[in-house]
Phi, psi and omega in degrees: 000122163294159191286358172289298179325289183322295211316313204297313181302283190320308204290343205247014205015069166257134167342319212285002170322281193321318181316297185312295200265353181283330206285339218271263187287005183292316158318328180293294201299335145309318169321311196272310192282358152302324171272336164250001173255022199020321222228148204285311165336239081067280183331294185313317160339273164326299196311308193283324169286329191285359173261325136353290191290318197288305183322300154329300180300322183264109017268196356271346157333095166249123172255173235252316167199122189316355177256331172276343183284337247205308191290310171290347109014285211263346176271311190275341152313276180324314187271004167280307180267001148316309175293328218257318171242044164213122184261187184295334193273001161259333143060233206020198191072149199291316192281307155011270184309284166321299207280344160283318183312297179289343174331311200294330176255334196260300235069195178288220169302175174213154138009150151280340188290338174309292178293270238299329210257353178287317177259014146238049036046279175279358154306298184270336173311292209302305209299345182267007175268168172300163173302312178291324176244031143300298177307287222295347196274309180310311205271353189267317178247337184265321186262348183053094152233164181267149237258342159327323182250359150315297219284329181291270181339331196265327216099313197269159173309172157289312186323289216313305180300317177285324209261335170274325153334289175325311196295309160297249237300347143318287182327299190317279199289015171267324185285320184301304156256049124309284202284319191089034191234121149083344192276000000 
């Protein structure tokens, strides 16, 4: 089914919407949230709040496109109960580590006028890296895979993976104070 069609199934709210998007996208959606929660369990959770949430949302909400809309959901469901059943003093794990990694650059809570300018900020940021260390920036904070498993995907070393993470999260945070935001 195309994603207008889902959509279209949520705004008239017939049920089979959810059906229509666990088939198109439930793996995806497992997939990401599989990766900052470890466990199937908890993954399969989130995957199950996020057609909840998408229900809530639509209407009035349409989005443009559904898999980033179902995916982004589906990263901050995961990372909330990430937070909410780990505490600091149990740590290790990818997201941890990522979310120390940006720590460095974005700072803590902020303003909503903050979040807002921030995030089209890492916006226009994502758009001025190369294709390739747009991904590796991407598959590393957004989806938090480890970098072990970048560098297998890319092809490239770790060192290769590493050493471009770094160098983005310098741009980030030169830009971010630059704009004067959350830093």
């Amino acid at each position: 089914m195309e994603d207008h069609q889902i959509i279209e199934l949520y705004w008239q709210r017939n049920e089979s919407a959810i059906q229509e998007s666990q088939s198109k996208y439930g793996a995806y959606c497992a997939a990401i949230a599989g990766s900052i929660l470890h466990a199937a369990e908890d993954a399969e959770e989130c995957v199950n709040d996020t057609w909840l949430r998408a229900w809530n949302a639509m209407p009035p909400e349409r989005p443009g496109r559904l898999a980033v809309f179902f995916g982004r959901i589906t990263r901050n469901l995961a990372i909330d109960r990430y937070r909410r059943d780990r505490t600091q003093k149990y740590g290790g794990g990818q997201t941890a580590l990522c979310l120390d990694e940006l720590g460095e650059c974005i700072g803590e809570e902020s303003p909503i006028e903050d979040r807002l300018a921030l995030r089209e900020l890492v916006n226009r940021f994502l758009q001025g890296l190369s294709e390739r260390n747009r991904r590796i920036f991407l598959l590393r904070y957004w989806y938090v895979l480890p970098v072990a498993e970048i560098a297998k995907q890319l092809g490239s070393s770790e060192g290769a993976v590493k050493m471009s993470l770094q160098r983005a999260r310098e741009k980030l945070k030169t830009a971010l104070e630059q704009e004067g935001i959350g830093v």
